[in-house]
N, C-alpha and C positions, 0 to 999 in steps of 0.2 A: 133540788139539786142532789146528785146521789153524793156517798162522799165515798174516801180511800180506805179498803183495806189494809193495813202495811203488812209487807212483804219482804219476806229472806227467800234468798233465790240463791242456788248453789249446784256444785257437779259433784257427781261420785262417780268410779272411775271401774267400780267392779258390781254392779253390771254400769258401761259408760249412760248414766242418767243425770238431766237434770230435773233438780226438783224446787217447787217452789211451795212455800206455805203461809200461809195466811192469816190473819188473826181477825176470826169473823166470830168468836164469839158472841153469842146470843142469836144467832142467824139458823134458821129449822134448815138441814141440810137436803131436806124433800123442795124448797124452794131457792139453793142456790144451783146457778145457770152454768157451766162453764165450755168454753168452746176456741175453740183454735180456727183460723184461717190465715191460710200463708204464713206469715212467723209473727203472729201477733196472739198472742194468748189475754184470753177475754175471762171474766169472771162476775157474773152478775147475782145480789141477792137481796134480802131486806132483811136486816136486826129488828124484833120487834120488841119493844119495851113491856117488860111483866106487867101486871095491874093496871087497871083502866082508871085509879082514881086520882082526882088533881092532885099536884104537886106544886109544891113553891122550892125551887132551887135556888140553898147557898152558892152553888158549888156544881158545875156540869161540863164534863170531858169525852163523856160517852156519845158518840155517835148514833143514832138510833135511825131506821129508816133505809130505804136502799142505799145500795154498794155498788160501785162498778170500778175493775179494775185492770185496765190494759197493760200488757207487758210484751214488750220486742222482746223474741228470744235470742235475735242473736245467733242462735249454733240451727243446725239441722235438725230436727226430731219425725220422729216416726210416731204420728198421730195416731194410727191404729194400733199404739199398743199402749198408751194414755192411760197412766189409771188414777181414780181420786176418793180422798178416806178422809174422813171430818172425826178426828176424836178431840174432846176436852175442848173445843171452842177454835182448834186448827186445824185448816183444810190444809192438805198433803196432795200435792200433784206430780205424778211421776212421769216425766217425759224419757223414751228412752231416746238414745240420740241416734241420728241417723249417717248415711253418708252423703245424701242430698238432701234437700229439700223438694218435696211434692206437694205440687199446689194441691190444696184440700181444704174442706171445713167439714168439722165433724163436733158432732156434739159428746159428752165426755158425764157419762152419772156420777153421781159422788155417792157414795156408801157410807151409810155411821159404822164406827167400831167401837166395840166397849173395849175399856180399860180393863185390862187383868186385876182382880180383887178388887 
């Protein structure tokens, strides 16, 4: 069973975008999925856990394993201008907002960015 990314979802008004972000740390951003159809934003990937050697756990909060995470958007966005950036362990997805909604499904790359220094 995959489990939930959590999610902060919010608007900025200049340029009008929503954006939502993620906390997919430990997840290679070459194998998270992300995609839109009609107003339902999709986001598929797998955290893999470092070291292959057993382990006895006190104590475990970390999800490890696929993600999948659906979100109604609610407002109109303009799919083809979608864009997504994984730095520090949070995927960043910028929707910019539309005046209608166009049926569509489009698939969406995510890009790493380094941190400055």
């Amino acid at each position: 069973m995959a489990s939930r990314a959590p999610a902060d979802v919010f608007v900025t008004e200049r340029p009008p975008t929503l954006t939502v972000q993620l906390d997919v740390a430990g997840a290679d951003p070459a194998t998270i999925h992300v995609e839109i159809e009609a107003d339902v934003l999709t986001i598929r990937g797998t955290r893999v856990r470092a070291g292959a050697e057993r382990r006895i756990y006190h104590h475990a909060e970390i999800d490890w394993g696929p993600f999948e995470r659906r979100l109604q958007l609610n407002v109109p966005v303009d799919a083809e201008g979608v864009t997504a950036a994984y730095e520090r362990g949070i995927l960043s997805i910028d929707l910019p907002l539309a005046e209608r909604v166009r049926e569509t499904r489009i698939q969406i790359a995510v890009v790493r960015t380094r941190a400055n220094g």
